[in-house]
PASEBA-1860 file (N, C-alpha, C; in nm, 3 decimals):
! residues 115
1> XXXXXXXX> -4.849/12.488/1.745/-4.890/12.445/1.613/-5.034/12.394/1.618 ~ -5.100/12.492/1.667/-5.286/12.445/1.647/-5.324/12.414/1.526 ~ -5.290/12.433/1.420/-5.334/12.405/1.296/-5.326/12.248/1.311 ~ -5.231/12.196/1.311/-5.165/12.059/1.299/-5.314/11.956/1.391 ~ -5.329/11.861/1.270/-5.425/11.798/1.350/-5.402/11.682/1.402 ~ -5.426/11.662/1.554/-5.366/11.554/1.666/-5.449/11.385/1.639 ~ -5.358/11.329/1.581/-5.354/11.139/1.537/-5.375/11.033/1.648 ~ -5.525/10.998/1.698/-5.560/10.954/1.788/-5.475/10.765/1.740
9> XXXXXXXX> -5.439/10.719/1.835/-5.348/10.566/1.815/-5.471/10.507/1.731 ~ -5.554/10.508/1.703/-5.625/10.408/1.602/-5.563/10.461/1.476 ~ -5.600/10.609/1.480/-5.571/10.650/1.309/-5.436/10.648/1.307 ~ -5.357/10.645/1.365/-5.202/10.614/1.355/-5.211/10.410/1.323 ~ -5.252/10.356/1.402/-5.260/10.238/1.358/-5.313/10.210/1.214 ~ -5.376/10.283/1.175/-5.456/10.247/1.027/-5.377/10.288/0.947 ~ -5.332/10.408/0.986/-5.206/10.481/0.856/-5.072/10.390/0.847 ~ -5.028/10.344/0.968/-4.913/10.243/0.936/-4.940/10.139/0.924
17> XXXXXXXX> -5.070/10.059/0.884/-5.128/9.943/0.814/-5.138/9.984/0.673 ~ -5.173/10.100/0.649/-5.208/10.138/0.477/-5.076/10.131/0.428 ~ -4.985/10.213/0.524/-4.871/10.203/0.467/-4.757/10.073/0.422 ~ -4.784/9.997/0.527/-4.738/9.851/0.509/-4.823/9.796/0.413 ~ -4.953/9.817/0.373/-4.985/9.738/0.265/-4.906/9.802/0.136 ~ -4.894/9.946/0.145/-4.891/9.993/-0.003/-4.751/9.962/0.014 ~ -4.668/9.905/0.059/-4.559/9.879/0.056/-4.554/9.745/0.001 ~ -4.621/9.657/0.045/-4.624/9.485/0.031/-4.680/9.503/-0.159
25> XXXXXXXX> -4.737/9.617/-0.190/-4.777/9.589/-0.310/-4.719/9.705/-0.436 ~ -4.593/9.735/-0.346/-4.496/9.810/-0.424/-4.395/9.804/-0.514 ~ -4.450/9.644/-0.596/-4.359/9.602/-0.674/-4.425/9.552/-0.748 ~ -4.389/9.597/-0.902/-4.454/9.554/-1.026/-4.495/9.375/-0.966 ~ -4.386/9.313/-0.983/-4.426/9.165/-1.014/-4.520/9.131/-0.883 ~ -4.538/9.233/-0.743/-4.640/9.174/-0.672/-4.804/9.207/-0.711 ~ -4.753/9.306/-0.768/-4.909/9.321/-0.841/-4.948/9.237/-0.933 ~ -4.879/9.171/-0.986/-4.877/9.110/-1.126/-4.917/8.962/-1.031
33> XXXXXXXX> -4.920/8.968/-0.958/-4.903/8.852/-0.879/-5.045/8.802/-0.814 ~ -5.080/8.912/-0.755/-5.161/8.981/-0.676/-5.309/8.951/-0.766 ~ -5.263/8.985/-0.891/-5.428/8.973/-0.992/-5.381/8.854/-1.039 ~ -5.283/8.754/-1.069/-5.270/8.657/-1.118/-5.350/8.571/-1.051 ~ -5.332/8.542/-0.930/-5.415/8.462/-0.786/-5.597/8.486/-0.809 ~ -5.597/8.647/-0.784/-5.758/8.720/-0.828/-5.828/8.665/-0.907 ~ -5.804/8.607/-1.045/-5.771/8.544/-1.202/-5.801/8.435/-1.159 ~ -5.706/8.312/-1.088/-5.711/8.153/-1.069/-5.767/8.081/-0.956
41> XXXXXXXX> -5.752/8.195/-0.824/-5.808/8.124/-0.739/-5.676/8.072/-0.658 ~ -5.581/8.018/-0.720/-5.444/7.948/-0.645/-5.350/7.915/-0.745 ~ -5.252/7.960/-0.668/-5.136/7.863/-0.768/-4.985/7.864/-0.681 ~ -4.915/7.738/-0.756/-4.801/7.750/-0.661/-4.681/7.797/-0.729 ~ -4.586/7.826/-0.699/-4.465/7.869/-0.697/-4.462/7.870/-0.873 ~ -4.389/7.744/-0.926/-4.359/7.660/-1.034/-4.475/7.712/-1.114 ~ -4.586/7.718/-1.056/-4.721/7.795/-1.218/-4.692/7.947/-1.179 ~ -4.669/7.976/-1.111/-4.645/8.151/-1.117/-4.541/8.174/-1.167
49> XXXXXXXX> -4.409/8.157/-1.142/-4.308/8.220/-1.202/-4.271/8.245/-1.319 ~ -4.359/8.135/-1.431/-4.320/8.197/-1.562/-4.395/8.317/-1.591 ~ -4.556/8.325/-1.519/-4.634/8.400/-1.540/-4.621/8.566/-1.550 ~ -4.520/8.589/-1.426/-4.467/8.678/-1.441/-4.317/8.728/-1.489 ~ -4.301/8.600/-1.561/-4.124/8.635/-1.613/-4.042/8.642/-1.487 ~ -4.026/8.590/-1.396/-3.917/8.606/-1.297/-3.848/8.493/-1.241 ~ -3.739/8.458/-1.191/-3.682/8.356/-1.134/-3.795/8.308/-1.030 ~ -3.774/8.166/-1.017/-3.824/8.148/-0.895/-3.800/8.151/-0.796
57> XXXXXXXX> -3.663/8.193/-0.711/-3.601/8.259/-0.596/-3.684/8.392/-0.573 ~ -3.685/8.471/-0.691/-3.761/8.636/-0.694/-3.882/8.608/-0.666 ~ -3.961/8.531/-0.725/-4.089/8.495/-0.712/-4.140/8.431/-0.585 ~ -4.018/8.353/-0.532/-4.051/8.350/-0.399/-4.062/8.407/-0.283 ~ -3.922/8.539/-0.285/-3.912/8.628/-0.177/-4.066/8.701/-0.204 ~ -4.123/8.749/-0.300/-4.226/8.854/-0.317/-4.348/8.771/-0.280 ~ -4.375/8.646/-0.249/-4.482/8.573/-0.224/-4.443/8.530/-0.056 ~ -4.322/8.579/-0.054/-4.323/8.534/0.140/-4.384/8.752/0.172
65> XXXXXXXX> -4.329/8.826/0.082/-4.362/8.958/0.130/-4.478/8.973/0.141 ~ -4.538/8.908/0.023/-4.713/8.917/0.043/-4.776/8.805/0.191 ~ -4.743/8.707/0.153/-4.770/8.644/0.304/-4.713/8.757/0.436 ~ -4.670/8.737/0.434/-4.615/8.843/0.564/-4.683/8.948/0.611 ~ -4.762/9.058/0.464/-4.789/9.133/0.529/-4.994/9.062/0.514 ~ -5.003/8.947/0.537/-5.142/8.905/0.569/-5.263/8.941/0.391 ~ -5.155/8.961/0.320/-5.238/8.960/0.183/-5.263/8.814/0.124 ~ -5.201/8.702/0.125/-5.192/8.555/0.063/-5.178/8.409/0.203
73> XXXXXXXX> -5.239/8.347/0.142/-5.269/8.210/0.228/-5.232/8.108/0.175 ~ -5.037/8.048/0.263/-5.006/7.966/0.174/-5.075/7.825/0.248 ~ -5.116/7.720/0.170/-5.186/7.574/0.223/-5.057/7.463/0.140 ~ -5.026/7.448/0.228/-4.926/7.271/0.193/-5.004/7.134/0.110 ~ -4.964/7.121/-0.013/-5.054/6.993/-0.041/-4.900/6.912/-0.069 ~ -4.870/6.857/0.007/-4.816/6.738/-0.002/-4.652/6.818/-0.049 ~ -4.568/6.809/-0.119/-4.412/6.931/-0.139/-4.452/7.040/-0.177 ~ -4.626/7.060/-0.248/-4.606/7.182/-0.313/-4.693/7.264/-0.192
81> XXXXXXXX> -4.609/7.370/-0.239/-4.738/7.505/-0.153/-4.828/7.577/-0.223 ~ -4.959/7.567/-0.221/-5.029/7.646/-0.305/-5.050/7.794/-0.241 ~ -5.074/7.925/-0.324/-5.115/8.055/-0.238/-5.245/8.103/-0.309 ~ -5.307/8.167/-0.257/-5.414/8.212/-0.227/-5.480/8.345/-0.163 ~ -5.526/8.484/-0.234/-5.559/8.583/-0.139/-5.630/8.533/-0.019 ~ -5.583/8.589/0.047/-5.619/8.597/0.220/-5.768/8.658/0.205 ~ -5.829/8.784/0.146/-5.909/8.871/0.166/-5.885/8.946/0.023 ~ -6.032/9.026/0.028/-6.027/9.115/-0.088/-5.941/9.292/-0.067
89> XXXXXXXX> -5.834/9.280/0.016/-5.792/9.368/0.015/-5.696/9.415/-0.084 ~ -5.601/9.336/-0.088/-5.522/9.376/-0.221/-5.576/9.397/-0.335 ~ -5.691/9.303/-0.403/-5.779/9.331/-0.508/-5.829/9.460/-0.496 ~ -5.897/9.513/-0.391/-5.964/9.623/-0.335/-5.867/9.719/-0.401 ~ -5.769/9.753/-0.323/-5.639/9.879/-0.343/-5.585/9.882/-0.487 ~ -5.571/9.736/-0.537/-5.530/9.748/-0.663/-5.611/9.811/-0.808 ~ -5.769/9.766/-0.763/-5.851/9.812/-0.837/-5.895/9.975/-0.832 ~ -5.834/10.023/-0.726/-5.879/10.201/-0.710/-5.772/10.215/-0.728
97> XXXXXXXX> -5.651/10.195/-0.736/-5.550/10.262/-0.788/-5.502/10.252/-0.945 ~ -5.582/10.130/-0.987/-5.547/10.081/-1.151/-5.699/10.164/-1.199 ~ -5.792/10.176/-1.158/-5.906/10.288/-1.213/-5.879/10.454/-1.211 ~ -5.767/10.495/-1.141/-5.735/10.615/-1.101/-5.660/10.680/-1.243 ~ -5.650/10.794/-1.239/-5.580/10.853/-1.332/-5.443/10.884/-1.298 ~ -5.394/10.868/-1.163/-5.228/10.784/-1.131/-5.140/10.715/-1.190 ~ -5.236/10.636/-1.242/-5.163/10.504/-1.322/-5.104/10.516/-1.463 ~ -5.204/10.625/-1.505/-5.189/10.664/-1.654/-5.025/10.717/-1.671
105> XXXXXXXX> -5.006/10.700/-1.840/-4.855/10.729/-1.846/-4.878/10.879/-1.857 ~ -4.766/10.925/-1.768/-4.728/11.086/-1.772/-4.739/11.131/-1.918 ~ -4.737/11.226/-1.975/-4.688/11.281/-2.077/-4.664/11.446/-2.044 ~ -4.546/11.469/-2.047/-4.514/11.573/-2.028/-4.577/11.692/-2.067 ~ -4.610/11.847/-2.072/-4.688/11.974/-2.111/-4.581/11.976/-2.226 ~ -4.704/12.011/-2.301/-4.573/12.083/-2.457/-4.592/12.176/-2.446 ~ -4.450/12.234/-2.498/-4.363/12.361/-2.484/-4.369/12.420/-2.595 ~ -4.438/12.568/-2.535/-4.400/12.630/-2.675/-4.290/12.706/-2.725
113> XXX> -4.308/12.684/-2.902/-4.201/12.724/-2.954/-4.148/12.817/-2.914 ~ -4.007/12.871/-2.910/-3.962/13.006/-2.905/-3.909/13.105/-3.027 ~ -3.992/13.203/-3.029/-4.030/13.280/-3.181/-3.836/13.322/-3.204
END
């Protein structure tokens, strides 16, 4: 299979980093999340969750997913936890994929009549 082109371990490392990000940001409310932070700068738990309409259990698992995969920086002030982007990466990905014509709503080809 000479055609097939051979994935030196860096570019394998980068592709299963892209992929773990586009995963960490594969959920409506983490995006929603994601530019909410972009927007304020910080916020904790209790100011986000109404923001995006979700429980705060939900709102929490998706803010440990984003921590996890190195997108958000949570800092302890005293019971509360505030979060914080880590880096402009998520902003980065979110903004070329929300400028893309991807995003746009489908609309199906119209069909023509049959005489």
């Amino acid at each position: 299979l000479g055609y097939l082109v051979q994935m030196d371990d860096l570019s394998k490392q980068r592709g299963d980093r892209a992929a773990h990000l586009l995963l960490a940001l594969a959920h409506p409310a983490r995006i929603r999340l994601v530019q909410l932070l972009a927007q304020s700068g910080e916020g904790t738990l209790t100011m986000l969750a109404p923001l995006v309409r979700l429980d705060m259990p939900s709102v929490s698992r998706h803010l440990r997913q984003l921590v996890g995969q190195g997108l958000l920086e949570p800092r302890r002030q005293g019971k509360q936890i505030y979060y914080r982007l880590a880096n402009d990466v998520a902003t980065d990905v979110l903004r070329l994929l929300l400028s893309s014509r991807l995003v746009e709503p489908h609309t199906p080809p119209a069909t023509r009549a049959q005489p």
